[in-house]
N, C-alpha and C positions, 0 to 999 in steps of 0.2 A: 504494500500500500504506500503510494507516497505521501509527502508530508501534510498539501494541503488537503488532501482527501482527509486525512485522519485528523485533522484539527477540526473541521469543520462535523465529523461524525461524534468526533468527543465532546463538541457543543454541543452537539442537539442532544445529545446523549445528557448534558448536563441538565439542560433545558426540560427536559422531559422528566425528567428527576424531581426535579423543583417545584412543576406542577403537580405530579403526581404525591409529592408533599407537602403541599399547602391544602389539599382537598382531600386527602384520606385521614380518616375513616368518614367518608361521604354523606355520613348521618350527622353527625357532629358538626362540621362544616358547610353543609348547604343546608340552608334555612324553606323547609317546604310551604309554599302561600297555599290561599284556600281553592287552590283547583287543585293541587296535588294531595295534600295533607286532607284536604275535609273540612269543612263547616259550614259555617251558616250568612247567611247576608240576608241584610233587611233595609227595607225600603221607609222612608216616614215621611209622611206628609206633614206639615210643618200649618197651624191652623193663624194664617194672618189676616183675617176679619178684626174688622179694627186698628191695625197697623196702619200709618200712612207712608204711602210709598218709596218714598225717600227714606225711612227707617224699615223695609224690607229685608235689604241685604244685612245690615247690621241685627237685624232681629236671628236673620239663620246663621250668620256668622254665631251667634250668643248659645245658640239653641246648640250648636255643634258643639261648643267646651262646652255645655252643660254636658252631654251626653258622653264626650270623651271623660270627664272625671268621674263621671258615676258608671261606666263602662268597663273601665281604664287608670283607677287612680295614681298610682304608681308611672303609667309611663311605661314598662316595661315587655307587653305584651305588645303582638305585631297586626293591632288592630287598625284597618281602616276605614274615615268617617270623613265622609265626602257631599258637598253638597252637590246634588243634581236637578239640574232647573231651577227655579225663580223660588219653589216650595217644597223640594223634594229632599230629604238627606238619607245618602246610604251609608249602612254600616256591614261592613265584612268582617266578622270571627274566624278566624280560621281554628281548627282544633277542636271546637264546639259543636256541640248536636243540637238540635229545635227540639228536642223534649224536655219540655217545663218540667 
């Protein structure tokens, strides 16, 4: 083999190494969302009768930290809560089952 062939084999060779040790044991290091892992997501309508328009957005924006701390207090879990549309916020568990 000559030189630069074997340099460049022993990089990739390093390279492939490297990966293959920042990601095993593959449970540990790759974090499952809720299409692989499982759970639950939910839809809320957000009741703004009586709101005035201009304090819409700021109404759902409010509604969202309310439901993230009582959701979520801690911060630590990989839940996501997102509004959708003008009235709508969804919330994604992953990990979690719909049985009350």
């Amino acid at each position: 083999m000559n030189r630069p062939l074997f340099k460049r084999f022993l990089f990739l060779a390093v390279v492939i190494f490297i990966a293959i040790y920042h990601i095993w044991p593959p449970d540990e290091k790759i974090t499952l969302g809720l299409d692989l892992r499982g759970g639950t997501s939910y839809t809320l309508q957000v009741n703004m009768a009586g709101v005035p328009d201009y304090q819409r957005r700021s109404a759902l924006d409010k509604a969202i930290e309310i439901i993230r701390k009582r959701v979520d207090p801690n911060g630590v879990k990989e839940i996501i809560i997102q509004s959708v549309g003008a009235d709508r916020i969804r919330v994604d568990i992953p990990g979690v089952d719909e049985t009350a």
